[in-house]
N, C-alpha and C positions, 0 to 999 in steps of 0.2 A: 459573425460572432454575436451570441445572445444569450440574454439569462434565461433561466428555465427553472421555477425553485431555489433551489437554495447551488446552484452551480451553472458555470460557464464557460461554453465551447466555441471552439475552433473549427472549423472544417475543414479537412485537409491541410493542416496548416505547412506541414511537412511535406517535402517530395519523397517520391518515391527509393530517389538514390539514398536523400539522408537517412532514410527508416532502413534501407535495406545496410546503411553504414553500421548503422545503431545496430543493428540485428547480428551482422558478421563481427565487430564487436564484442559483444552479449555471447552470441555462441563460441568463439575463442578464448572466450575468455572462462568458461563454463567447462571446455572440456580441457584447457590450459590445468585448474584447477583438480578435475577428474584424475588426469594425468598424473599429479604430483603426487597425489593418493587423499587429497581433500574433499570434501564433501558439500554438494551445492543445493540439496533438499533447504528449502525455504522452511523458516521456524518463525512460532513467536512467543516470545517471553521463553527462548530455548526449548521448549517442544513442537513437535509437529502431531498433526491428527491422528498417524498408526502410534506416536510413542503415547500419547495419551492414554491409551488402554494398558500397557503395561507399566504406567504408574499412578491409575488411578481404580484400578481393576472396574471399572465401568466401559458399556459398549461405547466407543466411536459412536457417536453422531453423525449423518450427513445433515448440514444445516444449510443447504441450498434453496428447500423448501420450507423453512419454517422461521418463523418472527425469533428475533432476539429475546421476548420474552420467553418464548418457548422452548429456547435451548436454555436457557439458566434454570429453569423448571427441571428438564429433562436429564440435567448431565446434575442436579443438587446443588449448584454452584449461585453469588448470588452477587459476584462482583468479575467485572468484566477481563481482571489478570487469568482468573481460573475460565473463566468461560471461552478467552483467547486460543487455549490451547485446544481446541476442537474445532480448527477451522481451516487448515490450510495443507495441499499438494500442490508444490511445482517446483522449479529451479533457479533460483537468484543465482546474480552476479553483480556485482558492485565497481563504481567506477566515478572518477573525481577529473574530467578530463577537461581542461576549459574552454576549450570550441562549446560541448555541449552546454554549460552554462550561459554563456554567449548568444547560444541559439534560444535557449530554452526561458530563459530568465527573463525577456521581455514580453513574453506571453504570463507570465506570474505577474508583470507588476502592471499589464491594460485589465485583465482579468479581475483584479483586485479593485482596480480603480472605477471599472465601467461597473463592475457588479452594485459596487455602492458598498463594499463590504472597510474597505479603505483601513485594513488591517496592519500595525506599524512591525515592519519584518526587517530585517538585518543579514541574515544567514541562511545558506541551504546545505541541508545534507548532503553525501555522496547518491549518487545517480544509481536505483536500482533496476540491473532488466530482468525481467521474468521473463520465462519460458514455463509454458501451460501444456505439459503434453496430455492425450487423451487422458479423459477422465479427472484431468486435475482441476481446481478450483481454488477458490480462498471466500471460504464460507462470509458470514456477518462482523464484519469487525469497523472499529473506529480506528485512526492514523494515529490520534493522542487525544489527550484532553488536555486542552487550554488555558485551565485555569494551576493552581498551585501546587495542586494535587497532581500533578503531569510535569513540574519542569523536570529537567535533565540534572544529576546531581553528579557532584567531581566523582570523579572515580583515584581513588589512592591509591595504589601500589601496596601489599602488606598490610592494609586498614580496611578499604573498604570491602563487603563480600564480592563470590567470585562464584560464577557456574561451577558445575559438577568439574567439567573439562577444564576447569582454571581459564576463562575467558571473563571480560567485564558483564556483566549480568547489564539485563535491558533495563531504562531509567536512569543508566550510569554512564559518562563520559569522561574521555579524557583529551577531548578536544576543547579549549578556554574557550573557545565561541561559541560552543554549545551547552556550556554550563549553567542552570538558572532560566532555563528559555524552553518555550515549548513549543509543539508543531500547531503553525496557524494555519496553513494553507497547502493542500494536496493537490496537486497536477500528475494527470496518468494519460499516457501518451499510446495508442493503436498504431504499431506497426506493422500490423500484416494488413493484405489484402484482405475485404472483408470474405472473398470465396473460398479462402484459404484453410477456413474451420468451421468449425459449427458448436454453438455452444459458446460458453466464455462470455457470457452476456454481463455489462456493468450492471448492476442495478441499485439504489437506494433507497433508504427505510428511513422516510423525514421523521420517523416515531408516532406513538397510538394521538398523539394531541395536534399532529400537524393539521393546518388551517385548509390543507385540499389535500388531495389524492395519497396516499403513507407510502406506498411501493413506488415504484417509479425506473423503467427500466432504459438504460440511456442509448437509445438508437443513434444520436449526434456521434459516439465515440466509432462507429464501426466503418467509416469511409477510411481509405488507407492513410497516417497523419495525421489524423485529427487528436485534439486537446480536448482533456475536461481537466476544468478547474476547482474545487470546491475547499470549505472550510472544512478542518483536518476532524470535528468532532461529532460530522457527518457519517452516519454505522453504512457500509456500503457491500459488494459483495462480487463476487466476480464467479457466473456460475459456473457446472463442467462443463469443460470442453467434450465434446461428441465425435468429432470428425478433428483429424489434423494436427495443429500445433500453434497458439497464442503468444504472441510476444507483443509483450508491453513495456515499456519504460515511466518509470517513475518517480517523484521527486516530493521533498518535503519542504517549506519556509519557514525557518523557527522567528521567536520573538516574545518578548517578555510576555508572561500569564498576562489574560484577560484581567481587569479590575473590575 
């Protein structure tokens, strides 16, 4: 385990059985969903990358190749909610299951500690697992922003707004421990083999002012198991997949705004 920048990994931190647990899991649970007549396309801020163009009447973006500056250019956008929605194909599934925080949770809090980042955290989200089939990705995006401008606000019943579909709109909660709090710390978990696909590469954009290298693409994540850790307002990106099928699990650490 070492730092690298602004993030910090694991190597194989997981065996093979528990990633392939996580994965049978994830996919059960995915087509569980299917089944029911639910829908597991991965969104953000309620759109994904094809509905984008039919509410914005501008072309989709692929922004695997190109800087975060250059998609808020290209799509006219100049704040990162509208710019979100040009960035994502794959299939979530979510899960609160406490083995895995058990597992998972003392890698968030050596991570934190060895980093030097010593971030004061309280809560974690529900456990997201992707599934990356070919050609899917999740363009340039940040987890949250840290500061006040990011916490998580009550969500009311009858008060607060609501998506189109009547669900709680993103930035709203109706969980009391996540109220008032934002994401400090992201952990994204590789459980496939790495020969298993091609494509799907982590990669991170430290920004045009970082003190060394601004891309940076993370080779530590691709053993099978392994952990990357980073602070959550790090722009990151996960490119397509080519060959195969990507599954990752992922996790959030909330905690009062930065001061």
């Amino acid at each position: 385990m070492q730092v690298q920048n602004t993030y910090f990994w694991f190597k194989s931190a997981l065996t093979p059985e528990q990633c392939q647990k996580i994965i049978d899991l994830g996919v059960n649970e995915i087509d569980r969903i299917k089944k029911a007549g639910g829908t597991t396309e991965a969104t953000t801020f309620g759109d994904n990358h094809k509905q984008a163009f039919e509410k914005t009447g501008k072309e989709v973006i692929p922004q695997h190749d190109k800087t975060v500056e250059e998609i808020k250019s290209q799509v006219g956008v100049d704040n990162d909610i509208e710019q979100e929605r040009y960035v994502r194909d794959s299939e979530v599934a979510w899960f609160s299951d406490s083995w895995l925080y058990d597992l998972i949770h003392p890698f968030l809090k050596t991570a934190n500690e060895n980093a030097g980042w010593k971030y004061e955290w309280d809560f974690s989200e529900s456990f997201q697992f992707t599934k990356y089939n070919k050609g899917g990705f999740y363009g340039w995006h940040a987890d949250g922003n840290s500061c006040n401008f990011g916490k998580y606000k009550r969500y009311i019943p009858g008060v607060s707004p609501t998506t189109p579909k009547g669900e709680i709109p993103k930035g709203y909660t109706d969980n009391p421990n996540m109220v008032g709090k934002v994401r400090k710390l992201s952990i994204t978990i590789n459980l496939n083999e790495p020969g298993e696909y091609d494509g799907g590469n982590l990669k991170f954009d430290f920004g045009p002012h970082a003190a060394g290298k601004r891309f940076h693409e993370v080779e530590e994540i691709r053993p099978q198991g392994s952990i990357i850790v980073f602070p959550s307002y790090v722009y990151h990106q996960v490119t397509p997949v080519t060959r195969g099928t990507r599954y990752s699990l992922v996790l959030w650490s909330l905690g009062q705004p930065f001061k």
